[in-house]
Each structure stands twice: as C-alpha cells, then as structure tokens.
N, C-alpha and C positions, 0 to 999 in steps of 0.2 A: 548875776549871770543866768539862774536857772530862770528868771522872771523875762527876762530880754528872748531867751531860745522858747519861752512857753509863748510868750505875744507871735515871735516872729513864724510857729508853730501855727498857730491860732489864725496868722494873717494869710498863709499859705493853703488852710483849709478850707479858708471861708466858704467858695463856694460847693465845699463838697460836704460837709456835716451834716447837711440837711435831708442826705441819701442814708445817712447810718445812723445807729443807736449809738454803735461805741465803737472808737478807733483809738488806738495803739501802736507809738512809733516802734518801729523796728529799726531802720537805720534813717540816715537824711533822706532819702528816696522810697523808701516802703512802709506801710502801716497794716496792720492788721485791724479789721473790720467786722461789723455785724451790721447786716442790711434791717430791715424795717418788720422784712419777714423772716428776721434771724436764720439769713444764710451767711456761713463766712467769708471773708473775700479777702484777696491784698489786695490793697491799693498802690498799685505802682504810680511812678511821675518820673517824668523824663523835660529837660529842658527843651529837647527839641521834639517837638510832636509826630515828628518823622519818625524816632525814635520808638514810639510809643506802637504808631500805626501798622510798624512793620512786624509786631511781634502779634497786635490783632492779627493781621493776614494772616502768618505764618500758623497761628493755633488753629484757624479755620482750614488749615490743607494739610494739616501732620498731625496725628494722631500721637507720636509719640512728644510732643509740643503742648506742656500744660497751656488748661484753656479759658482762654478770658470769654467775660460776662458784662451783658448791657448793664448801664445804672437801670432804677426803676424805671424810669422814663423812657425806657428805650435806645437812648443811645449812647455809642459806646466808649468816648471820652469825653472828658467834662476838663476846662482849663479854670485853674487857680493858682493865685500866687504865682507869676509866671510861669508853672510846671501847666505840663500837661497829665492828667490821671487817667488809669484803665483798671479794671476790677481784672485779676485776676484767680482764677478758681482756685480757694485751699485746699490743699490736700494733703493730709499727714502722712508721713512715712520717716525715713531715714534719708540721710545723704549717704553717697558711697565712699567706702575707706580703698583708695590705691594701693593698701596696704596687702590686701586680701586677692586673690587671683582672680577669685571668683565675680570680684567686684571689677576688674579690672578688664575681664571677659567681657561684661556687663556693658558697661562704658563705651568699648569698641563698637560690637556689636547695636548697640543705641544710635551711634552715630550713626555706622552703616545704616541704620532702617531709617533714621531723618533724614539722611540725603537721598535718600531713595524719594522717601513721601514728598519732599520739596523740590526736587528738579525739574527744571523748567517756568516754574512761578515766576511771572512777570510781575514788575511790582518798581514803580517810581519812586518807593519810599526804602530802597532795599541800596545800600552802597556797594561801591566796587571796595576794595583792599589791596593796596600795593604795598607787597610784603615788602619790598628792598628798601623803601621809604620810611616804616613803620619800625623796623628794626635797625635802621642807622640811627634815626631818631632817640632809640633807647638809648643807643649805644653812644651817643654823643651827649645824652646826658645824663650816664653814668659817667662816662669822662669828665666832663666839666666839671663833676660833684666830689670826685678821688682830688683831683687837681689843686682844689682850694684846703685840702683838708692834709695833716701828716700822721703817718701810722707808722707803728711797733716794726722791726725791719722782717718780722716773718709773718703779721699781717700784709704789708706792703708788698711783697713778693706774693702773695694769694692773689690780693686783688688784681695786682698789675697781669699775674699769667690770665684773670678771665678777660682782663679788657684786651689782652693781645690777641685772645681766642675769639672776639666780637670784632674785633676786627678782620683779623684774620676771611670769618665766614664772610661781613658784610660785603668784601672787595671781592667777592667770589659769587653772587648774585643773581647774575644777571640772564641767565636761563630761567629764573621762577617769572619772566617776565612773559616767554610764548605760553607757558601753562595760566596765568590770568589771561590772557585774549582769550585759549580756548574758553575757559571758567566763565568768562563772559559771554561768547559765542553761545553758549549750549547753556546757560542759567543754571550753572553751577552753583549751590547756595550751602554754606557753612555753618554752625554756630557760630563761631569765634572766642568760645570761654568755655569749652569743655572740662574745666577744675570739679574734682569732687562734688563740691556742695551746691553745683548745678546740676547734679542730678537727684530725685526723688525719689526713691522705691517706696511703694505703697499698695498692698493687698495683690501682691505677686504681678503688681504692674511695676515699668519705671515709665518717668516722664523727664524731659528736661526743662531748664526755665531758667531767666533772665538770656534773655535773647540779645541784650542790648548791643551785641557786636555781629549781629546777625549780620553776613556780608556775601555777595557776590565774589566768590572766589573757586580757587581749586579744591579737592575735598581733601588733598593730602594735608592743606595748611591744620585742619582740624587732626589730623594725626599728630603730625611733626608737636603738638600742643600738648595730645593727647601720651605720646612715649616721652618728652621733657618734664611732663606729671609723674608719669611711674617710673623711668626707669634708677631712683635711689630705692626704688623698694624690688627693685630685681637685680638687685648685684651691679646694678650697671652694664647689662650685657641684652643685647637684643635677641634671645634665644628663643623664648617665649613666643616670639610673633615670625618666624621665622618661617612657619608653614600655613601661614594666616591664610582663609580663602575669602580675604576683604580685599580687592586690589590695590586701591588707594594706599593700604595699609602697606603692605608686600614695596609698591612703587617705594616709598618713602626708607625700606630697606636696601632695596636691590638697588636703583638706581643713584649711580656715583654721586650726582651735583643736588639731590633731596638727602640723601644720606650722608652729606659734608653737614646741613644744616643744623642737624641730632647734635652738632657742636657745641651751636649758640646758646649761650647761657641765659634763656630768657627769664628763669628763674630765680639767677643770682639777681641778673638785673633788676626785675619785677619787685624782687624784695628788697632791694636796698634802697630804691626810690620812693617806696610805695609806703614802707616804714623804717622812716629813719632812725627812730627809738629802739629797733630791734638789729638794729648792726652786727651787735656785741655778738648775740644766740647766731645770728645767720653764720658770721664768721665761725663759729665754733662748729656747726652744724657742718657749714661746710668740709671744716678741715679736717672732720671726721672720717667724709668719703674722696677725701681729695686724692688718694691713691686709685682708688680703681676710675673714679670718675676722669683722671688724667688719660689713663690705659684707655679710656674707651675713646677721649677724644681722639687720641693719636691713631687711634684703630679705624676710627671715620672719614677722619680728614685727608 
C-alpha cells in the first residue's frame, strides 16, 4: 500500500519536482516545499483550476488573504497529475483557538476587513452559493445515513431532534434567496470556510487561507459560519456580539429569518458525514451541551 500511495505520489508530481528541492506531503492536496533558491512555499492542487485561480486573484486584492508566488519560471500555475498547483507563501504562526475571546474578536474582525478588501472583484472563476441548496443537500444526506443505521433509544432521540431542527430551518429558507441576488448585484465575496485553522497569526499580523469555498455570496453567510464555530465555547448564548459594530454581524442577530438559521446544526451534520469513525466522541460531545444548546435553539427559532 505505502508503495502504490508513494508511485501514485510520484505520478501526481511529475511535472512539478523539477521547481523544488524538497517537498513534503501534508494532506492529499498540499505539500510543503523548498524552491531552488530555498524559499518556502505550499503547494496547493485543486481538481478544478478554477479552483485554484480564484484564490490567485483574491491574494493579489486582499491583503488580509495569504499570498501566492510564481514558480521560477514565471508563471503562476503548473498542471500535473490531473490537479492543478499554485505556490503559496508560507508563513509560520499559530491557528486561532474559538476557545479564547480574544481569538474570537480576531476572527470577526478579519473577516470584516476581507470583505471590505474583496468587494466588488469581478472574476469568472469566482461562484455564486445558493445556501437553501447547499444545506438541504447536508440535510438529506445526513437523513439517508441515520435511516440505514439503528441506535441506543437515547442516542436515537439526539439525533432524530437535530435532524427535526434541519428540517425544521431548511423549509423556512426562502428569503436568504433576495439576499444572494443582492450578493451578486454588488460583488459580494465571502470566504466560505472561516473554521479556526483557516486563520494564521503571525508576527502580530493574521492572514486567512484555503480559500477553496471562496464564493460570490451575502457576507452574513460568513457570520452565520462563523457564531455555529463559537457559540459551544460561549455558553451558547449570543451575548457577546450583541453590540457588534460589524453590520453583517448584528444582521445575522437582529434579524428574525438570519437568526432562525443560528439553528442549523451545520456542525453536527459536517461532523458526522465528514467522520464517520468519530460518531461515538461527537455524540458524547454533543450530549454534553445538549441542554443549553436546545435553550438556545428554542430561543431563535
């Protein structure tokens, strides 16, 4: 097996070895690098080169957007292995913990300064996101997945009240629908993956990175992401953000049919799909905060 993943490694690379000294996989999709003139880089690879392109653009108009680097040659992606590669600039620092306020301040405010630097970028490599689409779609296939499977009767009672709660939001929808047309109108642009370890602090700077859900949307979608990340490490209570002067931010509390959304369990779902070996921990985790985290649906919906 490690012989079959080192060739199939190897085949993937091909055309890109010849720009480095030494690379280093980090996951299926990123390696770490040393160029010719021992500068660091990741190498990212994306199936679709669209993928790839759109996070060039985006590092050349945001500052707060780590930033990619030509190969030696000049230019700025090379295709192998059917992926496409971009160098992107390393830079050491820390990921942020949700755990800490300070971090959590951090994070907000990062965003707010990305959508600021990105609004308006035109860009044919950049997608629209239709949230009501994206989140039935979870939601139908974490149902299908409970469906074939039988659970303990006070497991089964968990899951079934999150998937009643996924439903519940998805059939309530249908207003985040005039917020994408404006989103689109006025070049509304998001990250789409604001989780911790997308962001980097480093020498009193932060930067964000993996763009790969970079989208053409509303900027509250990037909140709504961003308070389903923290709010287990604030009691479950939106108290915190309650005098925010981010608007987006504030929108996604004040307003009734964004703050129904704060319900969707995109994280149970996300983790039960995404690792199915960790079921066991999730459930446990879960049923740890499953008293207040109920309080607070009831409280939104």
């Amino acid at each position: 097996m490690r012989n079959h993943a080192s060739n199939r490694e190897g085949a993937i690379l091909k055309g890109i070895r010849p720009f480095f000294i030494q690379i280093d996989p980090v996951n299926s999709l990123v390696w770490r690098a040393i160029s010719h003139k021992g500068e660091a880089v990741f190498l990212k690879a994306a199936e679709r080169k669209e993928n790839i392109l759109k996070q060039i653009e985006i590092s050349s108009v945001a500052s707060s957007f780590v930033s990619y680097l030509p190969f030696s040659d000049g230019e700025w992606i090379k295709e192998s292995g059917g992926l496409t590669f971009a160098c992107m600039k390393a830079i050491q620092g820390r990921a942020l913990n949700y755990a800490f306020k300070e971090d959590r301040l951090l994070a907000v405010e990062k965003i707010a300064h990305f959508h600021e630097e990105v609004q308006g970028t035109v860009s044919h490599h950049i997608p629209t996101i239709a949230l009501i689409q994206k989140w039935t779609n979870r939601f139908v296939r974490f149902k299908h997945d409970i469906a074939a499977s039988v659970f303990p009767p006070e497991q089964e009672k968990l899951i079934y009240f999150y998937l009643s709660i996924g439903e519940s939001v998805v059939s309530h929808m249908k207003e985040v629908e005039g917020l994408e047309e404006t989103a689109l109108r006025d070049r509304y642009i998001v990250h789409g993956d604001p989780a911790h370890h997308n962001f980097i602090f480093s020498s009193h700077q932060l930067r964000l990175i993996d763009g790969d859900l970079v989208s053409y949307a509303p900027r509250e979608y990037d909140y709504l992401q961003l308070l389903n990340r923290m709010l287990p490490h604030c009691n479950w209570t939106l108290d915190e953000w309650s005098e925010s002067h981010i608007p987006p931010l504030r929108q996604c509390i004040e307003t009734p049919f964004l703050r129904k959304l704060l319900a969707y369990p995109a994280d149970f779902y996300r983790e039960w799909l995404v690792n199915p070996r960790g079921r066991k921990e999730l459930l446990v985790k879960t049923e740890q905060q499953h008293a207040k985290r109920t309080a607070f649906v009831l409280n939104v919906l």
